[in-house]
N, C-alpha and C positions, 0 to 999 in steps of 0.2 A: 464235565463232559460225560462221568459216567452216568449220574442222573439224567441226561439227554436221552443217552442209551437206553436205559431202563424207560424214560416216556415212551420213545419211539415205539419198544418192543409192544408196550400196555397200546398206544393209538391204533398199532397194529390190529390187535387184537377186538380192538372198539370196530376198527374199518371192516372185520371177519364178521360182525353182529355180535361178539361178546363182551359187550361193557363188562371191565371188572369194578366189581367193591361199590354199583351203583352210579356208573359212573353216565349211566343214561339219562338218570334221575335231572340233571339240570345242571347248571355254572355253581350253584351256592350251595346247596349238595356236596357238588363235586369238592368244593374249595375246602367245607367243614370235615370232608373225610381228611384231606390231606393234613390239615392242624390238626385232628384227633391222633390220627399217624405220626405229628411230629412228636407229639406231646406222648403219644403214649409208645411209639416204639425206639422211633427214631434218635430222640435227644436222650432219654434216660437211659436204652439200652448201651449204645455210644458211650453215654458218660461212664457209665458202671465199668463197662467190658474193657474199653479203649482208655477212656480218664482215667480211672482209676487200676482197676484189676492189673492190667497190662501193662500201667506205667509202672506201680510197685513192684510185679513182676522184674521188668526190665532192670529195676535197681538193684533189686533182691539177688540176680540172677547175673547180673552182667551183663546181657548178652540179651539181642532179639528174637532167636531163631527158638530155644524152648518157651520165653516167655511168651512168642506168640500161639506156639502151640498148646500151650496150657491155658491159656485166655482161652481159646477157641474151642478148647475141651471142655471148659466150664460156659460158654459162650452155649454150646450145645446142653449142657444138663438143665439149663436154667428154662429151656424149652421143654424139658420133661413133660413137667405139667401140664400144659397146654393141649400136648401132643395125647397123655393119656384122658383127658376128656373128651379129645375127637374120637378118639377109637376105642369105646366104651366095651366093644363085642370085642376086645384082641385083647390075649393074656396081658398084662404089664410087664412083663419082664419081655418078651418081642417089642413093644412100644417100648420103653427104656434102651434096649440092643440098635433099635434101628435107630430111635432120635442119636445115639451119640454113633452111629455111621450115616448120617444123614451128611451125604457130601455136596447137596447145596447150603447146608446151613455151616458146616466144616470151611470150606470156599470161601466163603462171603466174611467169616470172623476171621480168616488166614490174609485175605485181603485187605478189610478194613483193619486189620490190626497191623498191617504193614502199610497202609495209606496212613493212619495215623503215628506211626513211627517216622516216617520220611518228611512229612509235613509238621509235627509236632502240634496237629490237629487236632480234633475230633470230626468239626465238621466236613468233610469230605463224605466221611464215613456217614455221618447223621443225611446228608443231603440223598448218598445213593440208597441207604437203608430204607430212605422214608420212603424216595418211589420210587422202588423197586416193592414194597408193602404197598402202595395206595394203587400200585396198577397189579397187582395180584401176581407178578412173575416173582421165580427162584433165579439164582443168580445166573444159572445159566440161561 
């Protein structure tokens, strides 16, 4: 349902003139973004954050409510990088400050790290992660 959500908002946004992520470009195009997306954001980040990190957590800790928060803290640093190659002109330490208050990426590990606790999944998570990236929206 939430990957529904997450289309609709991206088709939206197709129907305003702004294809995201090329999504102009054609059906096969369109389809290879999405498997690039699963493959490169969606399943490994999932597995890493949600499989792993956050289940050891949960054992480590007892309890869901700091292990999801500390998945999601480390969910956020792991974007670091990323984040300081886009903003090349801005000191690093403001790109390091804001990625880890970045409260759609905060959001989104708080959530799928509690979709994957209640369902004992990953995929939930890996489904809304991936298009919610393949149509360019943040979680809100």
């Amino acid at each position: 349902m939430l990957s529904i959500v997450s289309a609709a908002f991206g088709l939206v946004g197709v129907a305003s003139g702004e294809p995201p992520l090329g999504w102009a470009r054609g059906v096969i195009p369109a389809l290879a973004i999405v498997g690039l997306q699963a493959g490169v954001n969606g399943i490994p980040e999932e597995f890493i954050f949600r499989g792993v990190v956050f289940d050891r957590l949960l054992v480590l800790l007892r309890g869901p409510a700091v292990a999801l928060v500390l998945s999601s803290v480390l969910f956020n640093a792991f974007h670091i990088p990323s984040d300081l190659a886009q903003a090349a002109s801005v000191p690093w330490w403001q790109v390091v400050v804001a990625a880890m208050l970045n409260p759609n990426i905060t959001a989104s590990g708080l959530i799928w790290g509690y979709l994957c606790y209640r369902t004992r999944s990953i995929w939930p998570g890996v489904l809304w992660h991936t298009t919610g990236t393949v149509f360019g929206i943040t979680f809100w």
